[in-house]
C-alpha positions in Angstrom: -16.8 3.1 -16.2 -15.5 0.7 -18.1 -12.6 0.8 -20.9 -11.7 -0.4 -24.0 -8.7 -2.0 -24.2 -7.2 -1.8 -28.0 -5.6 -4.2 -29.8 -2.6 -2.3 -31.0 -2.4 -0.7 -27.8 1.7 -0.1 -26.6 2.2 -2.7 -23.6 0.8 -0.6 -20.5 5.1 -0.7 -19.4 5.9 1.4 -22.6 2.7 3.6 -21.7 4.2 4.2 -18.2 8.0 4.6 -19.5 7.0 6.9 -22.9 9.0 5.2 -26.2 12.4 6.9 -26.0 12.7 5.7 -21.8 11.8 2.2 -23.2 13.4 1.8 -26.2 16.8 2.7 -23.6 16.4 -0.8 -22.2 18.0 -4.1 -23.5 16.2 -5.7 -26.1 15.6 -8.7 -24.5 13.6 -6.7 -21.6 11.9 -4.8 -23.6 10.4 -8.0 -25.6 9.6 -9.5 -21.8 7.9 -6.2 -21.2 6.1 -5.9 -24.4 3.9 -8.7 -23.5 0.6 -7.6 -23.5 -2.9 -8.1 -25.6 -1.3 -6.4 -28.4 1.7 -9.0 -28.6 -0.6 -11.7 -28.1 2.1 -13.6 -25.9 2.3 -14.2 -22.7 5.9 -15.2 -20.5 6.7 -17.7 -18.1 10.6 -17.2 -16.4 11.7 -20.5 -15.0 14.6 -20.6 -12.9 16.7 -20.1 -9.7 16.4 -17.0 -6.5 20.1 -17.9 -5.0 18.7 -16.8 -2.3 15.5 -15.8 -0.9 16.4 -13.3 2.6 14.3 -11.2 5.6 15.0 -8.1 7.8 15.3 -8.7 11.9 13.2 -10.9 13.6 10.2 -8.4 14.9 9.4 -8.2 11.1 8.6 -12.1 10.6 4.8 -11.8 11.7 4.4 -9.0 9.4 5.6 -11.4 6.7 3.4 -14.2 7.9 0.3 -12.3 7.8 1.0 -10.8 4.1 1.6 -14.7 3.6 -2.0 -15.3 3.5 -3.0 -13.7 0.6 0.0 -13.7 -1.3 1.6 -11.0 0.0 5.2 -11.0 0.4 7.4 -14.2 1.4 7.0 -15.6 4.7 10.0 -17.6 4.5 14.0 -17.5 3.6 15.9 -20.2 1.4 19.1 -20.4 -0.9 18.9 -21.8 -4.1 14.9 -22.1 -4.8 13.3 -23.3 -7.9 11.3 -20.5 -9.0 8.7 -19.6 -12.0 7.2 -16.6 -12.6 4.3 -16.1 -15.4 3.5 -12.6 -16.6 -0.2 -13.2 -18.9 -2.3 -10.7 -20.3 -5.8 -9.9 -19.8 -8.7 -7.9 -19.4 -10.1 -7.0 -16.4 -13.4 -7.3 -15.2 -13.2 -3.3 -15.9 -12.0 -3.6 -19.0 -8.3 -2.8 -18.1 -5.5 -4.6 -20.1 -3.8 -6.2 -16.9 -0.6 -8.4 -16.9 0.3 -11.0 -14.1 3.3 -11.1 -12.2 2.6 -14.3 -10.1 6.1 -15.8 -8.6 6.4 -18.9 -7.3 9.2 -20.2 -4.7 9.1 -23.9 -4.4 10.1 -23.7 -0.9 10.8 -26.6 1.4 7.8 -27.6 3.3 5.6 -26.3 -0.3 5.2 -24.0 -2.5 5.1 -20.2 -1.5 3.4 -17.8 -4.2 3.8 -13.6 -4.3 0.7 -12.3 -6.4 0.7 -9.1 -8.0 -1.5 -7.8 -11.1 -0.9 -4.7 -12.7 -1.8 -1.8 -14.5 -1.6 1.5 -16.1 -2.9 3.8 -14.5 -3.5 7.2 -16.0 -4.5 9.5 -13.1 -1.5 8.4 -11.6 0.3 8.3 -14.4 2.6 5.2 -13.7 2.4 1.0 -13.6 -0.6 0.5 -10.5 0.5 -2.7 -8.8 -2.2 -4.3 -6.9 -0.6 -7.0 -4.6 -2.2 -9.9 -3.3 -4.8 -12.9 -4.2 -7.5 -10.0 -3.1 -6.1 -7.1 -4.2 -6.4 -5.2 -1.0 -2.7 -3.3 -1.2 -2.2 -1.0 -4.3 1.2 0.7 -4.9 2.2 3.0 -8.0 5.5 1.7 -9.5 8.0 3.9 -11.5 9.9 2.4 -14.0 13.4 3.9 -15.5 16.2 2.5 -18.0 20.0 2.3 -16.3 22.8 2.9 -18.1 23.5 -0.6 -19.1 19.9 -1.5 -20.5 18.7 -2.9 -17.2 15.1 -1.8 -15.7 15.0 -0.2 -12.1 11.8 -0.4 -10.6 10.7 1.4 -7.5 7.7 1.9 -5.6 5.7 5.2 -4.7 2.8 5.2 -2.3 1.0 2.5 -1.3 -3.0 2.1 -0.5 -5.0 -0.3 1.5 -8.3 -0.6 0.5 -11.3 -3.1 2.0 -14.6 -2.6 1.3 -15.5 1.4 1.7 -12.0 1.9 3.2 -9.2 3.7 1.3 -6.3 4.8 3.1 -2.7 6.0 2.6 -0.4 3.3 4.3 2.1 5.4 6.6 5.5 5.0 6.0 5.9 4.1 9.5 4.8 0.9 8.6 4.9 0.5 5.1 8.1 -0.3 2.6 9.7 0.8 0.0 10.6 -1.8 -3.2 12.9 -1.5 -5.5 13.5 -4.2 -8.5 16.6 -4.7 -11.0 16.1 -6.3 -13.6 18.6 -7.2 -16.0 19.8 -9.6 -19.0 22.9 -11.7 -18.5 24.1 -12.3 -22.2 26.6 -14.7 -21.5 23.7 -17.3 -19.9 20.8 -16.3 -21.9 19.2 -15.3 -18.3 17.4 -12.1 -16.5 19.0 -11.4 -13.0 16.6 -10.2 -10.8 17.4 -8.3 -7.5 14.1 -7.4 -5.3 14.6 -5.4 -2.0 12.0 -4.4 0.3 13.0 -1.8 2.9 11.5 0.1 5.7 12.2 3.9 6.3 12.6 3.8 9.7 13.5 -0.1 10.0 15.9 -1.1 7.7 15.5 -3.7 5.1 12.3 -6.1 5.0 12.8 -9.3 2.7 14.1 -9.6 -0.7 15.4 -12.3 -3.0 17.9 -12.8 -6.2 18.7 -14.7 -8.6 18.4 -15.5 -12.4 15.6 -17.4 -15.0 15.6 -18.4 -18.9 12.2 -17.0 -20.7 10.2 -18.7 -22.7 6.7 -16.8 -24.8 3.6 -18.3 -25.8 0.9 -17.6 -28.0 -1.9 -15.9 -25.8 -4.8 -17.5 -27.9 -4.1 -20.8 -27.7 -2.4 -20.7 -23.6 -4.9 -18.1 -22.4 -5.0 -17.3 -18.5 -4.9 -20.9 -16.7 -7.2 -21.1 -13.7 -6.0 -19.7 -10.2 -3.8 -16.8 -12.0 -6.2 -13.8 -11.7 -6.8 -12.5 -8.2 -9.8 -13.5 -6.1 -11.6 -10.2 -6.2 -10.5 -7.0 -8.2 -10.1 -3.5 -7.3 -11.0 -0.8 -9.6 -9.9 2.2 -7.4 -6.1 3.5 -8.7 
């Protein structure tokens, strides 16, 4: 079935959080995650990851394979140029949809980590579909900290291909958890992303700081090679 996406709708980050966990957060993050069709403005972050870092050794292929479709960060680095563009859409279901596509320009090219997200009400959190293809879906719970930041962990993850739909074990899959916060004295976010393994320890991550800049969503719109390949409309 496909929905209707209003146009005073709450951003689908309030939806998830409720008003009174939202409005907790610093007012320049809740601007950056008001950004949706309602706002009409779209954000792109331009800045530094001081450092861009990856478990043992045994879980490099891992990251190389979820390098083909976008899919974690195959590589390591210290102080990488970095974008990220979060624009609003609607889905080919009629979802409103916001981007979170972050690219590293590493040496050697440019490295991208796709994601597109969602609200999702069965589940009744953000639905973060990972990936140029959006074969890997994982429900993301969002809370305010004490000092205004955003914490942002993940829940269970899903791989679905064609008929098949299956809970990834957490033998094998990890566990994310993002800090996002606003440096007043530099006009920045800090962002802190760790990816970690139950059983393993820590998978990759990277940190580091970018200025913000919003643009009108009718006259940007979605620039070609943003929205994912093919779209998934199981949450």
């Amino acid at each position: 079935m496909t929905a209707t996406v209003s146009s005073t709708a709450p951003s689908i980050f309030r939806t998830a959080m409720g008003d009174a966990e939202f409005e907790r957060l610093h007012p320049e993050l809740r601007r950056r995650f008001s950004v949706g069709l309602a706002s009409g403005e779209l954000c792109v972050g331009r800045g530094v990851m001081d450092r861009i870092w990856h478990g043992r050794a045994f879980v490099k292929p891992f990251l190389a394979v979820g390098g083909l479709r976008n899919i974690l960060l195959p590589r390591t680095g210290r102080d990488v140029p970095f974008r990220i563009e979060n624009v609003p859409y609607a889905d080919s279901y009629g979802r409103e949809t916001v981007t979170f596509v972050r690219t590293f320009a590493l040496p050697g090219g440019p490295r991208r980590f796709d994601a597109t997200m969602v609200h999702s009400p069965e589940r009744g959190c953000v639905l973060d579909y990972l990936g140029t293809h959006q074969h890997l879906a994982s429900d993301l719970h969002l809370s305010a900290e004490p000092d205004g930041s955003l914490l942002i962990t993940s829940g269970e993850h899903r791989f679905r291909e064609g008929p098949l739909d299956v809970r990834v074990p957490e033998l094998i899959g990890g566990r994310a958890e993002v800090r996002e916060s606003f440096d007043e004295r530099t006009g920045r976010f800090r962002i802190d992303v760790r990816v970690d393994n139950r059983y393993f320890g820590p998978i990759f991550g990277y940190e580091g700081s970018f200025a913000a800049e919003y643009v009108d969503l009718r006259s940007h719109g979605v620039r070609a090679g943003l929205r994912p390949v093919r779209e998934e409309v199981r949450a």
